[in-house]
C-alpha positions as a Markdown table, in Angstrom:
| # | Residue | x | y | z |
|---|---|---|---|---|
| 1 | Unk | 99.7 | 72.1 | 101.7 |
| 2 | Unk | 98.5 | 68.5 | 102.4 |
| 3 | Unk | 95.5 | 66.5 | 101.2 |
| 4 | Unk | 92.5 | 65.8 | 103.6 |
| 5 | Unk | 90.3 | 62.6 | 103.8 |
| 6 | Unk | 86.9 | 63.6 | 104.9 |
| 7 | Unk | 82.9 | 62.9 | 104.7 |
| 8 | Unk | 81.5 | 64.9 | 102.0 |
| 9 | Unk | 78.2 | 66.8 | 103.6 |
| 10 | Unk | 77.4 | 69.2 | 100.9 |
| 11 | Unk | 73.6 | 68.7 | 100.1 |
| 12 | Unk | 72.8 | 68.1 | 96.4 |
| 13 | Unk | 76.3 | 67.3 | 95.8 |
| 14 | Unk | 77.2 | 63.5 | 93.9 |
| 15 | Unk | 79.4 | 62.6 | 96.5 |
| 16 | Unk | 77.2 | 63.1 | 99.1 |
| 17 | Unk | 77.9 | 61.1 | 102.0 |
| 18 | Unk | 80.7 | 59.4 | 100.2 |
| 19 | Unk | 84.5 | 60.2 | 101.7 |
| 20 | Unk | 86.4 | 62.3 | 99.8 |
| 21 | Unk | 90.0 | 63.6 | 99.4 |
| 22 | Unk | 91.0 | 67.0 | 99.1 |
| 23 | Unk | 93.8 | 69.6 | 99.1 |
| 24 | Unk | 94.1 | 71.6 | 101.8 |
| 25 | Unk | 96.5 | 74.5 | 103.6 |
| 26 | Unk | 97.3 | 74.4 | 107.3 |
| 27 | Unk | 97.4 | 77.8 | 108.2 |
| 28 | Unk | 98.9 | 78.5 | 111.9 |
| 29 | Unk | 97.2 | 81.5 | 113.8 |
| 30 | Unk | 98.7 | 82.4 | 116.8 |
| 31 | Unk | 96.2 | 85.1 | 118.5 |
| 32 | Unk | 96.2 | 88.3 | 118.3 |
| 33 | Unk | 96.7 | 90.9 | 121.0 |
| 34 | Unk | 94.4 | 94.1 | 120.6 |
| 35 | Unk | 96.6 | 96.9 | 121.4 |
| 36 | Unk | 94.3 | 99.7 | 121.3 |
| 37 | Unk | 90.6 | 101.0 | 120.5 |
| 38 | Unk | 90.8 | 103.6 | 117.5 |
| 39 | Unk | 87.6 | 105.8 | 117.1 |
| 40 | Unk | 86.0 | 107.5 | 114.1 |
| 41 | Unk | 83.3 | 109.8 | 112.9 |
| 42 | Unk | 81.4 | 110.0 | 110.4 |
| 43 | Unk | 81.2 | 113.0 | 108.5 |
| 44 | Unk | 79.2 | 113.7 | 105.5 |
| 45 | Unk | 80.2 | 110.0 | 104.0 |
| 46 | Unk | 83.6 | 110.2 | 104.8 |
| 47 | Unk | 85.4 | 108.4 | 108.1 |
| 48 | Unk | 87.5 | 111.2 | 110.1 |
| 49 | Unk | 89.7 | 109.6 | 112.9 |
| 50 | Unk | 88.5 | 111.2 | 116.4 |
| 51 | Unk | 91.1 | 109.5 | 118.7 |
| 52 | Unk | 93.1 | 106.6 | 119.8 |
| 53 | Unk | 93.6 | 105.2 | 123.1 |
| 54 | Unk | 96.2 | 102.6 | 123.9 |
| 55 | Unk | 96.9 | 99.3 | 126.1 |
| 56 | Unk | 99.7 | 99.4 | 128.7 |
| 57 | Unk | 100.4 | 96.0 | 128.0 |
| 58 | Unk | 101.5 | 96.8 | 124.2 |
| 59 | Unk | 104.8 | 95.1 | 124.7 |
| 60 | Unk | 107.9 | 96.3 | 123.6 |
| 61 | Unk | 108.2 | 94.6 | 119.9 |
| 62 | Unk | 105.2 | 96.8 | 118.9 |
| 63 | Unk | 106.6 | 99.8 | 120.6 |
| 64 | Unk | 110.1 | 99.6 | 119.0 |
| 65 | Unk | 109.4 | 98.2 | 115.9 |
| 66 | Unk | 106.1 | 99.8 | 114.3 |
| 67 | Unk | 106.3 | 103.8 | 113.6 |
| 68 | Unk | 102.9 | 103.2 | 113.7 |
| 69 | Unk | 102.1 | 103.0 | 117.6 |
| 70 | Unk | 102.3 | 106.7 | 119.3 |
| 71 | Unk | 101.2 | 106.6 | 122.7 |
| 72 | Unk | 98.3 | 108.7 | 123.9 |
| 73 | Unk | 96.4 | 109.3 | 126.7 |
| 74 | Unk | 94.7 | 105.9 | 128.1 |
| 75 | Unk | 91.0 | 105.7 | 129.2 |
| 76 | Unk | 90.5 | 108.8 | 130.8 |
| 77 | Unk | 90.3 | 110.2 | 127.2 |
| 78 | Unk | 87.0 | 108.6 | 126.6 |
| 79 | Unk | 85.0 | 111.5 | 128.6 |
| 80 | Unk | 86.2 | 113.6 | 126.1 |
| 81 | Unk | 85.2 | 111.8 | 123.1 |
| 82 | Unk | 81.7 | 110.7 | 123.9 |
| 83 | Unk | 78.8 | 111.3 | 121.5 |
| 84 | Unk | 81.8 | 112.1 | 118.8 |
| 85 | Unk | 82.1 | 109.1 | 117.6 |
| 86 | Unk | 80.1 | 106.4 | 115.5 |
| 87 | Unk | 82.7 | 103.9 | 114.8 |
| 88 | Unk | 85.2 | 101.5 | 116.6 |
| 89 | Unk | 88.1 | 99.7 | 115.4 |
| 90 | Unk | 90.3 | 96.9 | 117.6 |
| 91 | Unk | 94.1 | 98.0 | 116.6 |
| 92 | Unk | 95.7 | 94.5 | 116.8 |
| 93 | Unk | 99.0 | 93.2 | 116.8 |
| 94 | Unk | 100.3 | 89.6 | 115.7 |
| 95 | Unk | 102.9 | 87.7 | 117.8 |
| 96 | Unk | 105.1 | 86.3 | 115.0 |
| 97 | Unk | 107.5 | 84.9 | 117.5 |
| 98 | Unk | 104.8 | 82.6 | 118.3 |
| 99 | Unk | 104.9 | 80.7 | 115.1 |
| 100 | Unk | 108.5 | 81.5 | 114.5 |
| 101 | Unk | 108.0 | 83.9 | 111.7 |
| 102 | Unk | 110.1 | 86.6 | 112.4 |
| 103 | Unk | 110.2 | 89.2 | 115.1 |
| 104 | Unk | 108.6 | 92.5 | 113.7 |
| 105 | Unk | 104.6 | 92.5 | 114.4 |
| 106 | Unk | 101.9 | 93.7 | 112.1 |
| 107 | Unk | 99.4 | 96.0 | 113.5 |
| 108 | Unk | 95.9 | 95.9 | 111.5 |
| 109 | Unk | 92.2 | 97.5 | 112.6 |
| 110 | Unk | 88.9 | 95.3 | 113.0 |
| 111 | Unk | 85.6 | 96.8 | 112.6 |
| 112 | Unk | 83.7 | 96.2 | 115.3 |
| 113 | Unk | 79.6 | 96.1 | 115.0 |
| 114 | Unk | 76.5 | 96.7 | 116.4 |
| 115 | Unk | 76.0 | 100.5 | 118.1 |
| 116 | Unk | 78.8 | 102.9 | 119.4 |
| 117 | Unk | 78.0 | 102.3 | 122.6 |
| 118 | Unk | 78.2 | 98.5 | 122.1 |
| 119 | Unk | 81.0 | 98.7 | 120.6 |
| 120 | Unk | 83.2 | 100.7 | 123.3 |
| 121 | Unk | 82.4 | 98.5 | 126.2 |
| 122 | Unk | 83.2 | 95.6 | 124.2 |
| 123 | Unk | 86.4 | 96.7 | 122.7 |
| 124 | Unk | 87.4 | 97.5 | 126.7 |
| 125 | Unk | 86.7 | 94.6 | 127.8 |
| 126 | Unk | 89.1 | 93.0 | 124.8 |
| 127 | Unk | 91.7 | 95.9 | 125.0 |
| 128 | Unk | 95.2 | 94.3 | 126.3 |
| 129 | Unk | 93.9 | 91.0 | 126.2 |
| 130 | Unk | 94.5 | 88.2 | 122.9 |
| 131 | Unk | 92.1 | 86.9 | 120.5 |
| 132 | Unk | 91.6 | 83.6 | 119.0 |
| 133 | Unk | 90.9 | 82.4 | 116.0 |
| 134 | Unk | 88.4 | 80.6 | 117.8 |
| 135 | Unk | 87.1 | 83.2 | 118.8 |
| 136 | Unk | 86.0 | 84.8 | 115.6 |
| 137 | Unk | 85.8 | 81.3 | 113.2 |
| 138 | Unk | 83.6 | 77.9 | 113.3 |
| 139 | Unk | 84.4 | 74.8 | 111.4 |
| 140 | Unk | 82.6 | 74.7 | 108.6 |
| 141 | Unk | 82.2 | 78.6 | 108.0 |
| 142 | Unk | 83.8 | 80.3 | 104.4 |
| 143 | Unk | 85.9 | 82.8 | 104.5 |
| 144 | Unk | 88.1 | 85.2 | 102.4 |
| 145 | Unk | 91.6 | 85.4 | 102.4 |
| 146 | Unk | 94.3 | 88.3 | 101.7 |
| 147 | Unk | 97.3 | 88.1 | 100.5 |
| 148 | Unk | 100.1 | 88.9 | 98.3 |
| 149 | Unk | 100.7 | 86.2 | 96.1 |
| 150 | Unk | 104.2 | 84.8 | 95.5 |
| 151 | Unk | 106.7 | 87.2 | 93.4 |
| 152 | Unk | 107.9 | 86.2 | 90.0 |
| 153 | Unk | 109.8 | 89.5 | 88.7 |
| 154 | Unk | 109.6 | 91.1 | 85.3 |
| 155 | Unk | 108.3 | 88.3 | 82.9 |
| 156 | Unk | 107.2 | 88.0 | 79.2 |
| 157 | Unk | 103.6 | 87.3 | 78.1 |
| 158 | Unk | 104.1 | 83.9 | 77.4 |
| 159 | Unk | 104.6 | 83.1 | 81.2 |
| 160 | Unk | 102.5 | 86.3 | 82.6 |
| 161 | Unk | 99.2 | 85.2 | 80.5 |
| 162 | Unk | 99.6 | 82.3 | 78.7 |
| 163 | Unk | 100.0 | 83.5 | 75.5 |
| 164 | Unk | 100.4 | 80.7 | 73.0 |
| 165 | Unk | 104.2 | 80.1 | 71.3 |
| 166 | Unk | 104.4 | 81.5 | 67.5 |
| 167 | Unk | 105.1 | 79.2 | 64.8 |
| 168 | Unk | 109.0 | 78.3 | 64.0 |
| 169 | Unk | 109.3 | 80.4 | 61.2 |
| 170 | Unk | 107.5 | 83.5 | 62.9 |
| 171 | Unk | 109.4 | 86.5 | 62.0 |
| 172 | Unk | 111.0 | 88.2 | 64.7 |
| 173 | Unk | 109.8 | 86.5 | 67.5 |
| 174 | Unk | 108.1 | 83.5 | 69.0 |
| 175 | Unk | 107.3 | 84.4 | 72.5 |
| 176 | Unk | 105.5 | 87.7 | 71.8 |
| 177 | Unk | 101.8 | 88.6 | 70.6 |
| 178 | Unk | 101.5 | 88.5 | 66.6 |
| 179 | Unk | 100.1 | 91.8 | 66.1 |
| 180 | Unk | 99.2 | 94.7 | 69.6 |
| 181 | Unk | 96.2 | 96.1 | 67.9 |
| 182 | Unk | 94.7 | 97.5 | 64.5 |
| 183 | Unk | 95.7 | 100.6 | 62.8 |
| 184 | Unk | 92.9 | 102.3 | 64.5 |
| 185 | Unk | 92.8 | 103.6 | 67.2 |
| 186 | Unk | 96.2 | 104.6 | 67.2 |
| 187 | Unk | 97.5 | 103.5 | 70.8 |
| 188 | Unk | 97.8 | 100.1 | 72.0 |
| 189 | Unk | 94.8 | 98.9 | 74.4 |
| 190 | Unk | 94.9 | 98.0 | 77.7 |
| 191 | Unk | 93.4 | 94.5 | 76.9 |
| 192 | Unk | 96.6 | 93.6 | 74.9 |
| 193 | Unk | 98.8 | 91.4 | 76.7 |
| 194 | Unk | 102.4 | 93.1 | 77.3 |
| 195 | Unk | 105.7 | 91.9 | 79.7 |
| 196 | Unk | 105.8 | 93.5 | 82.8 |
| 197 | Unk | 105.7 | 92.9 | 86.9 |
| 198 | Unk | 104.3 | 89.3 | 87.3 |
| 199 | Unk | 103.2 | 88.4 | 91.1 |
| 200 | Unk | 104.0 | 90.3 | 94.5 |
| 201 | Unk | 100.2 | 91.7 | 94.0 |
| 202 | Unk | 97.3 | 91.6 | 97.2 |
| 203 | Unk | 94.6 | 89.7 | 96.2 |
| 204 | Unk | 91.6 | 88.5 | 97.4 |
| 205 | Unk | 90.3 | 84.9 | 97.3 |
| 206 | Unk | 86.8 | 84.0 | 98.2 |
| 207 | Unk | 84.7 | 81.4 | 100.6 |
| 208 | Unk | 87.7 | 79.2 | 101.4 |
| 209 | Unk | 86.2 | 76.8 | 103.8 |
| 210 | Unk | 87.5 | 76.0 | 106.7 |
| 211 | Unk | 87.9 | 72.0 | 107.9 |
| 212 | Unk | 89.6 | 72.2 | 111.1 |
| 213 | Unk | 90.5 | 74.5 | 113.9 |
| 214 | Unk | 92.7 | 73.1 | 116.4 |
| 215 | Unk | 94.9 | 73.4 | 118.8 |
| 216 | Unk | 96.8 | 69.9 | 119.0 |
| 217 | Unk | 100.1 | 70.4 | 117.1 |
| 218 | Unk | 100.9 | 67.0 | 117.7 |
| 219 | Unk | 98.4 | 65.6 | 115.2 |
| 220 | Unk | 99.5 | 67.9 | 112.0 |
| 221 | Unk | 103.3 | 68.4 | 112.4 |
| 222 | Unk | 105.4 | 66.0 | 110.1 |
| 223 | Unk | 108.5 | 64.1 | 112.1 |
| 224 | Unk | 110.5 | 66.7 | 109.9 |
| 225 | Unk | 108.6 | 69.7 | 110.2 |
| 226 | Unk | 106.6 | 71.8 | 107.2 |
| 227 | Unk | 108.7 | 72.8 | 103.8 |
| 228 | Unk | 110.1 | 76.2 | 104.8 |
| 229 | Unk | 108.3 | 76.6 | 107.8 |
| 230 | Unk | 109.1 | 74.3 | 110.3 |
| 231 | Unk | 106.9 | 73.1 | 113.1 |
| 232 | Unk | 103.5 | 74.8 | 113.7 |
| 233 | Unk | 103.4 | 75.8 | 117.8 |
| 234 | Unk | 100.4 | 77.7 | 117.9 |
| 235 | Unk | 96.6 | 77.6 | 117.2 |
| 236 | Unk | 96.3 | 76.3 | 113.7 |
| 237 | Unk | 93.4 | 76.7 | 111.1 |
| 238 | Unk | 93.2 | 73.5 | 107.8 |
| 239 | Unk | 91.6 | 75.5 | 104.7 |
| 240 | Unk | 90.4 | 73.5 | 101.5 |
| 241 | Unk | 92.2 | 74.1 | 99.0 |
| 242 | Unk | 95.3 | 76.7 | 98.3 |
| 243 | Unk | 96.2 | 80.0 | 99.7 |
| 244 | Unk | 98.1 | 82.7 | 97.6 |
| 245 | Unk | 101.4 | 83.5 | 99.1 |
| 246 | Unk | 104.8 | 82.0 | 100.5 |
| 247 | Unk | 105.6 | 79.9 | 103.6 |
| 248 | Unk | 105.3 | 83.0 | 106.8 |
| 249 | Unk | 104.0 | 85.0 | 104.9 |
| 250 | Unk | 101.1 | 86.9 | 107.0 |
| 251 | Unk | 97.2 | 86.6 | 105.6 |
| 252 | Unk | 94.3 | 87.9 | 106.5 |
| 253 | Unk | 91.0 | 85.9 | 107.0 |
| 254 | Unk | 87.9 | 87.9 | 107.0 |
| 255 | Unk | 84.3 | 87.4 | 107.1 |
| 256 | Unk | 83.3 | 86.3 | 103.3 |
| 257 | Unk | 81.9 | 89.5 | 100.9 |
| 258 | Unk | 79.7 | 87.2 | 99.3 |
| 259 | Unk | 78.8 | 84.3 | 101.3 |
| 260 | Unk | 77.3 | 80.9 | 100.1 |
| 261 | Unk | 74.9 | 79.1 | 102.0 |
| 262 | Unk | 76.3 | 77.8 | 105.2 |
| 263 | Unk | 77.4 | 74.0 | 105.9 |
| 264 | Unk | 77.9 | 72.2 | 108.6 |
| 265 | Unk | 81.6 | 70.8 | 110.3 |
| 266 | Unk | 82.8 | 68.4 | 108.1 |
| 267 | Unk | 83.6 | 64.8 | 109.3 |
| 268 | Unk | 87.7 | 64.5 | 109.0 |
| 269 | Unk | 89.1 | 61.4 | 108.8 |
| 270 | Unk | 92.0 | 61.8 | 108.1 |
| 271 | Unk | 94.8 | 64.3 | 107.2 |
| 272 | Unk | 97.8 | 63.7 | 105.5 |
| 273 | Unk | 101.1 | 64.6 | 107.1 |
């Protein structure tokens, strides 16, 4: 994380027009590689995978380290599977040895839109090559982020929900809850705050905006590198605000659920680094 100086352009806002300072995550994205097209049906409300066809130019990290990829018959399987499908999915691959974050790829699907047919020549047209961040994301757009937030272990409920510290002379204990429920009903509810597994959970935050995609390293690498990453050497994405998660950890940046009204690019004038 970092702060960012930049020209506030939210309409209605106070600051309007005035610079501002924010915090903000720099997020490096090398592109992804789509592997494969995976097809699927509908049937009756419920999504029934049809068939898979494959890239040759998978490369061998995905190969030998995913039990997920099982080659199949390339694009001559299409003939069979036309008219039997009404959905198609990009399999994609990252590159972590682009941003220095390991070896072992993760393989995801993207839904692709608009009709089948659509769809298919599209996703051949994309299959073996790599896709940007660019590609997908403008400056200025919201998105969501995935991720699993940062693991704290088995923790009390002082630290896990803020429960407030007993008095001194509390009997028994100070950093507990005072009483878990009523006489009736006889069972402790849910809504009672207990100890128990505190971070390491997926979560979802929404309409993070994005300030800056680039692809200049030079202008957002520190002389010493990022705190437990190192240099970024890829593609790189600035999001206001925080991100759930540790340093290399993988996210995933999706098209917001619930999107606010859209804004223009921001003017950046400077980012801290």
């Amino acid at each position: 994380m970092t702060s960012v100086h930049y020209v506030d352009n939210r309409p209605g806002s106070p600051s309007q027009g005035s610079e501002m300072t924010a915090a903000c995550t720099v997020v490096a994205a090398p592109p992804l590689k789509v592997v494969g097209l995976a097809f699927y049906q509908n049937r009756d409300g419920e999504l029934v995978d049809v068939g898979r066809i494959w890239s040759k130019e998978a490369g061998e990290d995905i190969v030998r380290r995913n039990k997920t990829f099982k080659p199949s018959p390339g694009p001559e399987k299409l003939d069979e599977m036309k008219g039997r499908f009404s959905e198609v999915r990009l399999i994609v691959a990252t590159q972590p040895r682009l941003a220095n974050a390991g070896k072992k790829p993760q393989i995801a699907e993207i839904k692709m839109g608009g009709e089948p047919g659509y769809s298919l020549n599209k996703g051949l047209e994309l299959l073996g090559k790599e896709l940007k961040i660019s590609d997908v994301f403008k400056e200025g757009e919201f998105v969501d982020v995935l991720a699993v937030t940062k693991g704290k272990g088995f923790q009390g409920v002082v630290k896990r929900y803020h429960v407030s510290i007993l008095q001194r002379k509390s009997r028994k204990t100070r950093r507990g809850v005072a009483a878990i429920g009523p006489w009736n009903p006889h069972y402790v509810m849910y809504t009672v705050p207990r100890s128990g597994q505190m971070g390491f959970h997926r979560r979802t935050e929404y309409n993070k905006r994005i300030l800056k995609i680039s692809s200049e390293t030079s202008t957002i690498n520190p002389k010493s590198g990022w705190h437990r990453f190192g240099l970024v050497n890829t593609e790189y994405v600035v999001i206001e605000g925080s991100l759930p998660g540790t340093p290399l950890r993988p996210l995933v940046l999706r098209t917001p659920a619930k999107p606010p009204k859209p804004l223009e690019a921001p003017q950046i004038t400077l980012i801290e680094v």
